[in-house]
Residue frames as qw, qx, qy, qz and C-alpha x, y, z in Angstrom:
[[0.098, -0.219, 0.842, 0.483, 14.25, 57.04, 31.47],
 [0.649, 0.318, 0.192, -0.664, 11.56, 56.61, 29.07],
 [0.354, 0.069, 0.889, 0.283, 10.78, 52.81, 27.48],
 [0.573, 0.464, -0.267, -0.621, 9.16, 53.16, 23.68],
 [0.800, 0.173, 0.538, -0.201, 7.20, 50.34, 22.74],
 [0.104, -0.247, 0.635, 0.724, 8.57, 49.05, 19.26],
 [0.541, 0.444, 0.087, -0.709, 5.77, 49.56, 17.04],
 [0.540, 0.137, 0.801, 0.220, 4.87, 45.60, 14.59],
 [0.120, 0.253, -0.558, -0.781, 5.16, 46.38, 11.18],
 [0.607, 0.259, -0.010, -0.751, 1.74, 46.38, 9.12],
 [0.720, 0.251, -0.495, -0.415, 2.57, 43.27, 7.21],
 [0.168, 0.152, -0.939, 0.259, 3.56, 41.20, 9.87],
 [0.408, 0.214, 0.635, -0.620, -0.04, 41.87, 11.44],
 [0.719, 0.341, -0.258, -0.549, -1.56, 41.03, 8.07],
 [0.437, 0.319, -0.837, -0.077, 0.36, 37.83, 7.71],
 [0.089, -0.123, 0.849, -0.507, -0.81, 36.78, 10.92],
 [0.557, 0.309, 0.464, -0.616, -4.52, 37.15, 10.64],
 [0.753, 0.324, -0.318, -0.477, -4.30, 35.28, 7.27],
 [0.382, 0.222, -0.897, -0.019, -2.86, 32.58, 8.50],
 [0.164, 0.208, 0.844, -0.466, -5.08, 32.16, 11.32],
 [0.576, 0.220, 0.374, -0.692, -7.60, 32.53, 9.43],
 [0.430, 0.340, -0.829, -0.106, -6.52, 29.55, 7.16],
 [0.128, 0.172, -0.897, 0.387, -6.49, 27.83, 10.48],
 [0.474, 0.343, 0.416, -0.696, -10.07, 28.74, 11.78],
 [0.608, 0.305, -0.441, -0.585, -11.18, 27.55, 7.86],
 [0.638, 0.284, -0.689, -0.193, -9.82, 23.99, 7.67],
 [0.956, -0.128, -0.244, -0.101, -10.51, 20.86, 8.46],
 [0.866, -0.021, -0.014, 0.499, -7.04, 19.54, 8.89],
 [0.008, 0.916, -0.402, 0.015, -3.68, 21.97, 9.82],
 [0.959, -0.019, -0.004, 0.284, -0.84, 20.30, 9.24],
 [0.133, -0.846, 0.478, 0.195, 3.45, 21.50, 9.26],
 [0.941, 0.299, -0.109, 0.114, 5.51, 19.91, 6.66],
 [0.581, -0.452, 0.392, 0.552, 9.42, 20.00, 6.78],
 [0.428, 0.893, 0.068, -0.121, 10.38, 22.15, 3.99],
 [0.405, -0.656, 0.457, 0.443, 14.50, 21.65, 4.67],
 [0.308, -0.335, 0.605, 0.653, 16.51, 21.92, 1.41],
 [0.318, 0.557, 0.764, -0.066, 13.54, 22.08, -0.45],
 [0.266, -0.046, 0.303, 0.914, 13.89, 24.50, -3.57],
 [0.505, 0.340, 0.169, -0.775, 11.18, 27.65, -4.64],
 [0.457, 0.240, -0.703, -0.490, 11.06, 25.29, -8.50],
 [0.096, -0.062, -0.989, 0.093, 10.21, 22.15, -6.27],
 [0.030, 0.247, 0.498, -0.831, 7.97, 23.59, -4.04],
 [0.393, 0.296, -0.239, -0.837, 6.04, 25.19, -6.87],
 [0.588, -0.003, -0.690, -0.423, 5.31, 21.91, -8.85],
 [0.220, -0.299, -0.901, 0.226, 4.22, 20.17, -5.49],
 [0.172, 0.334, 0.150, -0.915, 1.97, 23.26, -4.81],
 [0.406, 0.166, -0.420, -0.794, 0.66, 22.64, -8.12],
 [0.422, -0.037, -0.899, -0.110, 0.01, 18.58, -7.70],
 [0.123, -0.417, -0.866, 0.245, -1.69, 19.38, -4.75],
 [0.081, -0.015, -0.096, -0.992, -3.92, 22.41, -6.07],
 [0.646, -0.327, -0.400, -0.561, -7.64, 22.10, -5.38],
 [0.828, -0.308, -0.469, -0.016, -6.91, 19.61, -1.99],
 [0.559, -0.693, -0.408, 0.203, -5.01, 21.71, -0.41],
 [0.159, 0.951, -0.015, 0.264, -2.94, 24.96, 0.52],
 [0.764, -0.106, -0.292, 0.566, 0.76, 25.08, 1.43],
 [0.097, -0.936, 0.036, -0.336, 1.44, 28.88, 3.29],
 [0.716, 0.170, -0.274, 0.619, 5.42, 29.79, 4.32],
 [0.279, -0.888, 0.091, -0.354, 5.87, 32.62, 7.20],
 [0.233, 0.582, -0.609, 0.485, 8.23, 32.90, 9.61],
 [0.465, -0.055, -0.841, 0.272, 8.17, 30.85, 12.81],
 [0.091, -0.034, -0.234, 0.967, 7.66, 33.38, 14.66],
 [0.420, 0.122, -0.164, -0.884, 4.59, 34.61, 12.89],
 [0.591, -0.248, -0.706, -0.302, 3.07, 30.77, 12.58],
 [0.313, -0.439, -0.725, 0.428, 2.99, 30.14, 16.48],
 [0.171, 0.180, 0.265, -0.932, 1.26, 33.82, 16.75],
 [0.375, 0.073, -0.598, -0.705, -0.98, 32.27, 14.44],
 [0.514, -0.099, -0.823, 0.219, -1.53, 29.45, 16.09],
 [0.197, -0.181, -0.651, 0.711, -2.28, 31.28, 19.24],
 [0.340, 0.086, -0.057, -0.935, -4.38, 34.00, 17.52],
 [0.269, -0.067, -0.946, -0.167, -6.67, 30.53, 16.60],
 [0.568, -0.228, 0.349, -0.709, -9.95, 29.83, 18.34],
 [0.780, 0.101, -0.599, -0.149, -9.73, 25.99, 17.49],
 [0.770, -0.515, 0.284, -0.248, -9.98, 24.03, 20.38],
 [0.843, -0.371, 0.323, 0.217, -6.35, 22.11, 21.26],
 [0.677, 0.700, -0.092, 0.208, -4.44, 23.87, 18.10],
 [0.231, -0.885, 0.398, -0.072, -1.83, 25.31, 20.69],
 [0.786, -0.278, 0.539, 0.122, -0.73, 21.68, 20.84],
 [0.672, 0.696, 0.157, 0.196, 0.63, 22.51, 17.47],
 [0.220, -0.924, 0.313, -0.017, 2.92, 25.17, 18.84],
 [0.458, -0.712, 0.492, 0.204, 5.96, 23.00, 19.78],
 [0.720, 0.108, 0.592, 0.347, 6.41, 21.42, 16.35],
 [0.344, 0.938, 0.015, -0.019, 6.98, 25.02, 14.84],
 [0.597, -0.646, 0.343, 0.329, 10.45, 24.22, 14.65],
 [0.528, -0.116, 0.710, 0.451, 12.89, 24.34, 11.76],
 [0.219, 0.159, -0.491, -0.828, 12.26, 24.82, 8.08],
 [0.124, 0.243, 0.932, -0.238, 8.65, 24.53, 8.37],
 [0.299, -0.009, -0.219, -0.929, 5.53, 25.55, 6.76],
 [0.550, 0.105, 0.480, -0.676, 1.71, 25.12, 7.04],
 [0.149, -0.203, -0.860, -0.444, -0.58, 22.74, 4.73],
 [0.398, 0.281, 0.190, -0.852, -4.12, 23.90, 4.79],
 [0.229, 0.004, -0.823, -0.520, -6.62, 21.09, 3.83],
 [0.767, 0.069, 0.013, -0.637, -9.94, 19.45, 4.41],
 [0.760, 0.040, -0.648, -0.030, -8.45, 15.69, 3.73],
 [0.917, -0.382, -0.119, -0.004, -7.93, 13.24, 6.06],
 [0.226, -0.789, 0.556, 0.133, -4.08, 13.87, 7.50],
 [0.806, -0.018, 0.560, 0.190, -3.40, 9.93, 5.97],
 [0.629, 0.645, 0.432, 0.045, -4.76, 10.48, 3.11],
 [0.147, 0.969, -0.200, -0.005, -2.69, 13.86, 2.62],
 [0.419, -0.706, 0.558, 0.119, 0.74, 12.05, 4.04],
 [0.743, 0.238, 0.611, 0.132, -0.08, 9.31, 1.55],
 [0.636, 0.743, 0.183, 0.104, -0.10, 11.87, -1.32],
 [0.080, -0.893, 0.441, 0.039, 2.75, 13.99, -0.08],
 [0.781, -0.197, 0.592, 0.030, 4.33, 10.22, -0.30],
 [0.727, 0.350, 0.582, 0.105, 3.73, 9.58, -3.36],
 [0.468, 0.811, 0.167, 0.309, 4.29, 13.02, -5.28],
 [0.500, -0.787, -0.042, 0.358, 7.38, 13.80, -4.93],
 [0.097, 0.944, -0.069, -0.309, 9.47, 16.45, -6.48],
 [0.804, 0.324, -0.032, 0.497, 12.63, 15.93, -9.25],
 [0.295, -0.916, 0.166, 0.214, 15.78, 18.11, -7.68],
 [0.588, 0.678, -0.404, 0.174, 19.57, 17.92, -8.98],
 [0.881, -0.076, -0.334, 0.327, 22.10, 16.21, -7.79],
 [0.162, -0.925, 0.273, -0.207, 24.22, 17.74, -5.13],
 [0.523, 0.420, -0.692, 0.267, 28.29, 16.33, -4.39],
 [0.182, -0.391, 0.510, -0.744, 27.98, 14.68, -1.16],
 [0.675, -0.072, 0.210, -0.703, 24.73, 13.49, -1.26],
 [0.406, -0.044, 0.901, 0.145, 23.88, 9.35, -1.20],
 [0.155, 0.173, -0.800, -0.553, 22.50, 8.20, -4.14],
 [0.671, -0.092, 0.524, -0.517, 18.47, 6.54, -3.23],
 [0.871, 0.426, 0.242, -0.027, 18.22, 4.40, -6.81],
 [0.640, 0.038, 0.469, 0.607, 20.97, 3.83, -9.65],
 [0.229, 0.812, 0.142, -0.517, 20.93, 7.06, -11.42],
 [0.689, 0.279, 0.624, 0.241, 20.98, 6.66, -14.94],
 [0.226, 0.581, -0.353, -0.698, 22.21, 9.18, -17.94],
 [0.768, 0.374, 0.518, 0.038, 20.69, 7.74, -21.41],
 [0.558, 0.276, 0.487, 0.612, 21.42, 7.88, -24.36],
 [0.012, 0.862, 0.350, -0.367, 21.38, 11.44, -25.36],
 [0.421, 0.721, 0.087, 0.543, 22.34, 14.09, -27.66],
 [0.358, -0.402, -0.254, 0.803, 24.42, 16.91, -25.35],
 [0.028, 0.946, 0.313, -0.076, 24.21, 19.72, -27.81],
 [0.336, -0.825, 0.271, 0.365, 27.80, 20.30, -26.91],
 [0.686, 0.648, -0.330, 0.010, 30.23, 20.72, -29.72],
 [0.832, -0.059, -0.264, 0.484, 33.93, 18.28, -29.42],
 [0.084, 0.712, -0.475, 0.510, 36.25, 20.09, -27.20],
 [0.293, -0.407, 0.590, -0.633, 36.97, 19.51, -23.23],
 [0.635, -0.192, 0.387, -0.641, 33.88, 18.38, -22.53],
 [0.826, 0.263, -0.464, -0.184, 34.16, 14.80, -24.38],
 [0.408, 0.564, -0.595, 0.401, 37.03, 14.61, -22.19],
 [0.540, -0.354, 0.322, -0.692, 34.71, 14.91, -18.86],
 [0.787, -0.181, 0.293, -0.512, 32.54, 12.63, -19.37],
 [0.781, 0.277, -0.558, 0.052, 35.29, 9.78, -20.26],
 [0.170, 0.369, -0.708, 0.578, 37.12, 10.60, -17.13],
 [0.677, -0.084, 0.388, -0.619, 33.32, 10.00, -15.34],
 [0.167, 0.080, 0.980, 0.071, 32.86, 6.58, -17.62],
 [0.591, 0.582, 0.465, -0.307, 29.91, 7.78, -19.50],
 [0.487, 0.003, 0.676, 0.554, 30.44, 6.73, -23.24],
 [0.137, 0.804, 0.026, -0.579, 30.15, 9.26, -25.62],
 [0.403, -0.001, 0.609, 0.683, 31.11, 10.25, -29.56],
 [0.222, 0.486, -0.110, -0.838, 30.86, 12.89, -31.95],
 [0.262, 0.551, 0.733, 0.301, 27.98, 12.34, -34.72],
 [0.040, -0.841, -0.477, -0.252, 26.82, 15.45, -36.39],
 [0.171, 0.430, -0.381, 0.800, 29.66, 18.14, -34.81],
 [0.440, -0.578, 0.359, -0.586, 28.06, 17.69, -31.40],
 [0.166, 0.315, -0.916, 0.184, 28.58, 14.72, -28.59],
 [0.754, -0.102, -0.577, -0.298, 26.71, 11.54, -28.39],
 [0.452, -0.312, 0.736, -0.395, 26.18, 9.58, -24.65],
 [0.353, 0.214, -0.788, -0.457, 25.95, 6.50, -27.06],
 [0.528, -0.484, -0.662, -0.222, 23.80, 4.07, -24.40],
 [0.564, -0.696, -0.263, -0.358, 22.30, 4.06, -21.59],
 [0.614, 0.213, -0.587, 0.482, 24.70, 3.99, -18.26],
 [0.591, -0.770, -0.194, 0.141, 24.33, 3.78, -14.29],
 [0.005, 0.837, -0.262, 0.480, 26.05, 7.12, -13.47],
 [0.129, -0.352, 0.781, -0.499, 26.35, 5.90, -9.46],
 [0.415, -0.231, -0.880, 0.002, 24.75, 2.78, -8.14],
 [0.529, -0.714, -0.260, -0.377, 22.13, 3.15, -5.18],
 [0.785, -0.580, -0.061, 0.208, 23.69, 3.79, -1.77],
 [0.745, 0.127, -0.088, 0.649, 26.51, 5.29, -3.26],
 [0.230, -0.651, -0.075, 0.719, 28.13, 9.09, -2.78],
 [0.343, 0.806, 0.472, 0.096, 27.73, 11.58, -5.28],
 [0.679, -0.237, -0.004, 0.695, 30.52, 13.13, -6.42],
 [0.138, 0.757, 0.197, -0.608, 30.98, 16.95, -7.08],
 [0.045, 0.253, -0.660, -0.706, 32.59, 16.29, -10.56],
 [0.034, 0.434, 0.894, 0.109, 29.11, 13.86, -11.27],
 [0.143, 0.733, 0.545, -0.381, 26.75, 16.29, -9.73],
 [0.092, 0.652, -0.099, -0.746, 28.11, 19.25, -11.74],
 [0.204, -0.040, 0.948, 0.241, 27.94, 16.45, -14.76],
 [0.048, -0.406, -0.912, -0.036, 24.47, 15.77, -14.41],
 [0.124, 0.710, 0.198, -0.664, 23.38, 19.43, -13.59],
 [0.032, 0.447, -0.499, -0.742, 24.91, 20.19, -17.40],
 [0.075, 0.011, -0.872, -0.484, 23.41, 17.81, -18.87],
 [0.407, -0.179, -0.127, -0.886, 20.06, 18.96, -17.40],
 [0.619, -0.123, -0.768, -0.113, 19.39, 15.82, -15.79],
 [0.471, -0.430, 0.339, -0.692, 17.44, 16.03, -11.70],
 [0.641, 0.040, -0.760, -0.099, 17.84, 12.29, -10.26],
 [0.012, 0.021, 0.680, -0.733, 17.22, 13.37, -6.62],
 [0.309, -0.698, -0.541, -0.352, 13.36, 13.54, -5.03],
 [0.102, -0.241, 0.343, -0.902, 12.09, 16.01, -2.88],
 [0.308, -0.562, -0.765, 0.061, 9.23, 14.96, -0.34],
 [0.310, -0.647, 0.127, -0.685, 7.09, 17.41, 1.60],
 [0.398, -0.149, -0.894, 0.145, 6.94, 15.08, 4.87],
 [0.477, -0.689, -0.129, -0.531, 4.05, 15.79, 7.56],
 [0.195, 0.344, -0.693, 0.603, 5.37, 16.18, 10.98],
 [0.012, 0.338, 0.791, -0.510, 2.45, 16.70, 12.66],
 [0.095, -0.228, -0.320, -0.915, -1.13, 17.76, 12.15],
 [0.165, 0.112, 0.763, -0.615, -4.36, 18.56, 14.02],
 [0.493, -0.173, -0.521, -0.675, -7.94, 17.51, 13.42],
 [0.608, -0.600, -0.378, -0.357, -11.03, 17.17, 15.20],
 [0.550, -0.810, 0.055, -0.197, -9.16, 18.56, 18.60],
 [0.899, -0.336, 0.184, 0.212, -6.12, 16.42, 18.33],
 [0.298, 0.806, -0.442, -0.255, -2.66, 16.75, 17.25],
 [0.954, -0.049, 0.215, 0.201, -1.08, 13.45, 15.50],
 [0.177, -0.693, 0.594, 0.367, 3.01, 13.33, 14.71],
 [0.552, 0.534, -0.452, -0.455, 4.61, 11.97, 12.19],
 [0.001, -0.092, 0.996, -0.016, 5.21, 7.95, 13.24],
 [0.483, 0.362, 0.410, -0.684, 1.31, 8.06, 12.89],
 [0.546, 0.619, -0.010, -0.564, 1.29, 8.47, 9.92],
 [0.138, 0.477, -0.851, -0.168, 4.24, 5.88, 8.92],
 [0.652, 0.003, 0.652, -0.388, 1.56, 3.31, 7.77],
 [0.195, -0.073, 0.863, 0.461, 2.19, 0.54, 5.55],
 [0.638, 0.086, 0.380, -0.664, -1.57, 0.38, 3.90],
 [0.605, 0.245, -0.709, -0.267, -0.91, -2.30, 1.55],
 [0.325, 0.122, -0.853, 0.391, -0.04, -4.25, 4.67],
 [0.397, 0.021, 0.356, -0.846, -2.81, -2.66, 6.80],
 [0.783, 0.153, -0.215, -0.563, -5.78, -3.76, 4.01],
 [0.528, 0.359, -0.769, 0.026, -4.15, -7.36, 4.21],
 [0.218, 0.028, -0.859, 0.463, -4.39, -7.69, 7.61],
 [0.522, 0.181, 0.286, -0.783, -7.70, -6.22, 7.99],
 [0.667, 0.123, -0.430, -0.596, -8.95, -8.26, 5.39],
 [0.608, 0.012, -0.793, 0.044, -7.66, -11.58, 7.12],
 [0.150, 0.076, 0.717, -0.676, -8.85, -10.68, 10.49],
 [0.542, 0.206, 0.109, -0.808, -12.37, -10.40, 8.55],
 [0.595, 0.247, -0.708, -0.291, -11.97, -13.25, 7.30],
 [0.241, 0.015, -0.893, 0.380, -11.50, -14.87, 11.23],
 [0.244, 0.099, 0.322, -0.910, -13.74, -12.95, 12.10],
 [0.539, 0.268, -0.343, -0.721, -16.45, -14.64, 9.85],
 [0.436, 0.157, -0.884, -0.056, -15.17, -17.86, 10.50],
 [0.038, -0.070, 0.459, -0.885, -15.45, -17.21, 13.93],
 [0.476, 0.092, -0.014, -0.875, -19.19, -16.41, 13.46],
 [0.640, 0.175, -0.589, -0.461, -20.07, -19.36, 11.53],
 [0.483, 0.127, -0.829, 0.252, -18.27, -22.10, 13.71],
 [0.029, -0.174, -0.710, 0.681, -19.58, -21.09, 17.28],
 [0.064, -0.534, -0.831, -0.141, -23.12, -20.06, 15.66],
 [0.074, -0.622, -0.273, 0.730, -23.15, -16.25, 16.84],
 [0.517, 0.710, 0.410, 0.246, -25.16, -14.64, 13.96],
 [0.017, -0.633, -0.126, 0.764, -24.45, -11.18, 13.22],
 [0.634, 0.619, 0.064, -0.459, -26.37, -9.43, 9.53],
 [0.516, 0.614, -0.388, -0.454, -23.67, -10.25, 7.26],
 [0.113, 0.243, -0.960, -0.077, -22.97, -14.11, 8.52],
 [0.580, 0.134, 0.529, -0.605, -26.56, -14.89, 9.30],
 [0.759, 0.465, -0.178, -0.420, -27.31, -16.01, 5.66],
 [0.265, 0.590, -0.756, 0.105, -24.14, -17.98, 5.87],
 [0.324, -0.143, 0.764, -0.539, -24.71, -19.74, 9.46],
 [0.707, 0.183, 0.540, -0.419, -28.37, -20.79, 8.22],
 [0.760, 0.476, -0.438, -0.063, -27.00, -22.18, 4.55],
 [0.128, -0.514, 0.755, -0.387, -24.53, -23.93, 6.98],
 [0.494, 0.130, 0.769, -0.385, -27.60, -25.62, 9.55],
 [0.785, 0.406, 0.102, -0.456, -29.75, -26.71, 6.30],
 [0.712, 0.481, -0.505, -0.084, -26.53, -28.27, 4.87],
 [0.226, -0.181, 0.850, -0.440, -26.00, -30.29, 8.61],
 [0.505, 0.029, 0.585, -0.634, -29.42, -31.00, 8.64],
 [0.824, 0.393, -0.330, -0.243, -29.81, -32.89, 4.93],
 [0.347, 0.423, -0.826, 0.133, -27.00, -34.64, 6.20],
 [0.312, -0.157, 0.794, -0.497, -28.33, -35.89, 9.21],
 [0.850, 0.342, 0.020, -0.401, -32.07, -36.81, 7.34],
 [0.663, 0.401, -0.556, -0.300, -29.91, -38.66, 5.01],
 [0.053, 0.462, -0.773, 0.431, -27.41, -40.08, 7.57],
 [0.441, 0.058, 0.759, -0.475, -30.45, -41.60, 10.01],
 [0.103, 0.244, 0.939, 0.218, -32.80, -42.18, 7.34],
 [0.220, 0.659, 0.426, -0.580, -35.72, -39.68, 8.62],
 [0.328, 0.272, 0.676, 0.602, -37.22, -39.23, 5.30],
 [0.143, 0.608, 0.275, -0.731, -38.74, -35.87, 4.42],
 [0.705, 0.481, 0.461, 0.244, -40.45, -35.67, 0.77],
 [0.136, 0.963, -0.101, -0.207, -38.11, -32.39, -0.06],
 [0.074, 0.709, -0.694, -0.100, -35.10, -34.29, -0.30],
 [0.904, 0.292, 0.286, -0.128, -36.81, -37.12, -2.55],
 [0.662, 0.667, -0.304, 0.157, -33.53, -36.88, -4.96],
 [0.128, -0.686, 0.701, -0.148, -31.24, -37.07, -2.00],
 [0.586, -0.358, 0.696, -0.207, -32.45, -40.12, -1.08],
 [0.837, 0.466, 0.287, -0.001, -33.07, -42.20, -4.17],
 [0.373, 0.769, -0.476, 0.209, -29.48, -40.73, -5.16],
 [0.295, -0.648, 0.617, -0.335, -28.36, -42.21, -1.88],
 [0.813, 0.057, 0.464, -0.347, -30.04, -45.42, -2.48],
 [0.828, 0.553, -0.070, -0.060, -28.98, -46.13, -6.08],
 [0.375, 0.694, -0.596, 0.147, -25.25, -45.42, -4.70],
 [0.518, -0.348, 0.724, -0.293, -25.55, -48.19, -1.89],
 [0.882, 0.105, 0.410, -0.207, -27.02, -50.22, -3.94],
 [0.773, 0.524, -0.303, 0.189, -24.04, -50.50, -6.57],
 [0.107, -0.688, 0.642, -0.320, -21.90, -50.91, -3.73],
 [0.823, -0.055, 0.495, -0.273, -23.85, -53.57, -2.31],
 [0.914, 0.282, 0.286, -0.046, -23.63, -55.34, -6.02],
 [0.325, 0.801, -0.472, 0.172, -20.21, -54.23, -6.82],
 [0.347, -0.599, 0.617, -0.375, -19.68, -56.21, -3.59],
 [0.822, 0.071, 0.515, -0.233, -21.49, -59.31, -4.06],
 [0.778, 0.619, -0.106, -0.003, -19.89, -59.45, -7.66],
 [0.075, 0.739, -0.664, 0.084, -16.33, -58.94, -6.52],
 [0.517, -0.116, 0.838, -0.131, -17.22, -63.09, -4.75],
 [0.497, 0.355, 0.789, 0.061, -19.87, -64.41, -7.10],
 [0.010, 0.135, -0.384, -0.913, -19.97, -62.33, -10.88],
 [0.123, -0.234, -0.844, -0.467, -22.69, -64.44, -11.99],
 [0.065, -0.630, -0.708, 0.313, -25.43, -63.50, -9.26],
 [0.015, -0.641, -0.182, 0.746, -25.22, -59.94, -10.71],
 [0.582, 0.563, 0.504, 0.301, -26.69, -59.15, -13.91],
 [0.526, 0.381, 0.208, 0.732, -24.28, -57.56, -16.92],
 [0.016, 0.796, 0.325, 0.510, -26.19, -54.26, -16.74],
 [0.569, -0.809, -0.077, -0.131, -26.50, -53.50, -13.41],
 [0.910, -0.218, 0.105, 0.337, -22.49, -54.43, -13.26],
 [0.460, 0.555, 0.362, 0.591, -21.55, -52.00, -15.38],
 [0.319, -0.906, 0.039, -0.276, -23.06, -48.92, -13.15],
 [0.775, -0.604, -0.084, 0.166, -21.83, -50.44, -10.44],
 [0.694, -0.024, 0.193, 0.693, -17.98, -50.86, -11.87],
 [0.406, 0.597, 0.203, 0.661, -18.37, -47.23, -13.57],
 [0.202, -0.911, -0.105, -0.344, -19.73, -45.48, -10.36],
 [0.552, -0.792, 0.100, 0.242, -16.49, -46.64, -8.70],
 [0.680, 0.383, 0.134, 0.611, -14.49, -45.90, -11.62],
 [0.256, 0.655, 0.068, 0.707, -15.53, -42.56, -11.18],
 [0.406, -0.898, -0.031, -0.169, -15.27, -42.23, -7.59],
 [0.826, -0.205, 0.080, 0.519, -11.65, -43.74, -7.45],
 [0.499, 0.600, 0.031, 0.625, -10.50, -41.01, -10.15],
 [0.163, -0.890, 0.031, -0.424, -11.15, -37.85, -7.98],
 [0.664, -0.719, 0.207, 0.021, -9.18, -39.56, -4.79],
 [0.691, -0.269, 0.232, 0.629, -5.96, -40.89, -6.33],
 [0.456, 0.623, 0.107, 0.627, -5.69, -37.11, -8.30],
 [0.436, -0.828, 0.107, -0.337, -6.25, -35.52, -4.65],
 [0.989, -0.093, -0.018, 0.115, -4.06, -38.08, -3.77],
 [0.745, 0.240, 0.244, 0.573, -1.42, -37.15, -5.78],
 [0.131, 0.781, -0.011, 0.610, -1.63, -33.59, -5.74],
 [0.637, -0.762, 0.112, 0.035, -1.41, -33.91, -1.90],
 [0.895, -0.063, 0.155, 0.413, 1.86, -35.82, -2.61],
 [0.581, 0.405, 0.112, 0.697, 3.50, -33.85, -4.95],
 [0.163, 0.714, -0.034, 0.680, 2.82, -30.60, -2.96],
 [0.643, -0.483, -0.414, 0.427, 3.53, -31.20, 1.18],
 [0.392, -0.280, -0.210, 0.851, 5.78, -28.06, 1.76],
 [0.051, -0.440, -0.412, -0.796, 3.34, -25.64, -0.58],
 [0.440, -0.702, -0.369, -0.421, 0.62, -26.20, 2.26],
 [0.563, -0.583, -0.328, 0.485, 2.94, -25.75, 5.45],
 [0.318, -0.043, -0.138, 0.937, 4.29, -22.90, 3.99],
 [0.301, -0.527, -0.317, -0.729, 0.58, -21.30, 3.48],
 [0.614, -0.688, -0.384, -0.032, -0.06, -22.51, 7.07],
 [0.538, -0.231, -0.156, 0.795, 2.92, -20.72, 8.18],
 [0.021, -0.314, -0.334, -0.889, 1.67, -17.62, 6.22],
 [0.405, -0.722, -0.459, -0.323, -1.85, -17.94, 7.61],
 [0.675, -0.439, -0.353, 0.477, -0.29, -17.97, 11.67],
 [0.401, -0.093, -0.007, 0.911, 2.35, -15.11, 10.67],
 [0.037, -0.415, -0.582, -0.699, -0.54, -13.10, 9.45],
 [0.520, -0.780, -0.316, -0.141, -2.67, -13.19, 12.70],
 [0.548, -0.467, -0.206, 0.663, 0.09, -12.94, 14.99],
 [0.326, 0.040, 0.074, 0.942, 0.61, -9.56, 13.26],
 [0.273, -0.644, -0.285, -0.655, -2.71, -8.49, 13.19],
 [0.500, -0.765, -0.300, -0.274, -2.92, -8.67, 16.85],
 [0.268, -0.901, 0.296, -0.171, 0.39, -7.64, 17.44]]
């Protein structure tokens, strides 16, 4: 008995060696999930991401030979997430950066019966096009107001078709197909992709970064404090730390007395306000031992130091729960940055 080798069509060995050699090019290999994902979608996400990066469809088959044919160090670990409607992404970004856009641009599709609703899907106001017959008849029995103007029907305002979370009936979807309206999105989603030797999946990539920057920022913020309080310099709190000790160390000068002639205004400021205390005091028993003038300061500089404390005063008052709930906020904030 004689065993004949089956002989690999020409284009299947072409396909291969362009994709691996895609793979051997780029920065970044990624596998999206293509499932229900039309050629019309496809196309306009193709387009949105044209210049950043390269989507390439082949058979399964033909991507893990790819894959193997590779000389990238740890791509194989790619291999077992050829699974399913899948296809390649070919890029040079950062895999975030790429899951972030694939996020964000995402495809208009039509409505299919069956399917849940993600938002309120809305028919507007609209000319159809369609002359009166039947079809007036439809889109009462659906509850989208309507009326002939001009021998053709009117969808007179605006109107939530199905509500979020709802089902999607086939009499709606076929509805909304006619009337040329696509209220579904298509996503590409990244399953998994490899760079610089590794392969990351797709809970990787499920990162809030609004939330991320937030919490980074307020850990830099402890982080700073941190610095300051315990006196550990490092480049960008050093300037901080030693504006800090120079604004301790006027205090103390003032505080003991040690008189240095740089902080001649502190102290002759510091003096002039003890001494209308002193004669604010001695006036509050005996008016007459203080003269008019000098009574006058006195009474105005604690006019104006009374103002500032009963408006701090008051603002404390009127807002108690404002600042526990920011100290609650502050707490909930670390605990999450470190878990």
């Amino acid at each position: 008995m004689s065993v004949y080798e089956k002989e690999i069509p020409q284009w299947k060995i072409d396909a291969v060696k362009k994709l691996a050699s895609n793979i051997d090019k780029s920065e970044m290999i990624g596998l999206v999930n293509v499932e229900s994902v039309g050629a019309k979608q496809l196309q306009g996400i193709r387009d949105s991401l044209r210049g950043s990066a390269k989507i390439k469809m082949a058979r399964n088959t033909l991507m893990i030979r790819a894959i193997e044919a590779s000389k990238k160090k740890g791509i194989k670990q790619l291999e077992e997430y050829v699974q399913g409607p899948v296809a390649f992404v070919f890029s040079d970004e950062d895999p975030f950066v790429l899951s972030k856009f694939l996020s964000d641009n995402k495809a208009a599709a039509p409505a299919k019966g069956g399917q849940i609703a993600p938002k309120d899907i809305i028919i507007p106001e609209m000319n159809t096009g369609v002359a009166p017959g039947p079809f007036i008849s439809e889109l009462a029995g659906l509850k989208i107001p309507s009326r002939v103007r001009g021998g053709v029907i009117h969808i007179t305002e605006d109107t939530v078709a199905v509500e979020a979370g709802e089902v999607i009936s086939n009499a709606m979807a076929q509805m909304l197909s006619r009337l040329g309206l696509e209220p579904m999105e298509l996503q590409l989603k990244l399953i998994a992709a490899y760079t610089d030797g590794d392969v990351l999946t797709a809970k990787t990539f499920e990162v809030d970064l609004e939330k991320l920057f937030k919490e980074v920022l307020l850990g830099h913020q402890y982080a700073v404090n941190l610095s300051i309080n315990t006196g550990v310099p490092t480049v960008e709190t050093a300037p901080l730390i030693i504006a800090k000790a120079n604004m301790e160390a006027k205090s103390l000068t003032l505080n003991i007395g040690f008189f240095v002639p740089e902080m001649l205004n502190e102290f002759l400021a510091k003096a002039n306000s003890e001494s209308l205390a002193l004669a604010s005091a001695v006036a509050a028993k005996d008016p007459e031992a203080i003269p008019s003038e000098i009574l006058s300061q006195a009474q105005a500089a604690a006019a104006s130091a009374v103002a500032p404390q009963e408006a701090e005063a008051a603002t404390t008052e009127e807002e108690p729960e404002e600042e526990e709930e920011e100290e609650e906020e502050e707490v909930a904030g670390m605990g999450s940055l470190f878990g």
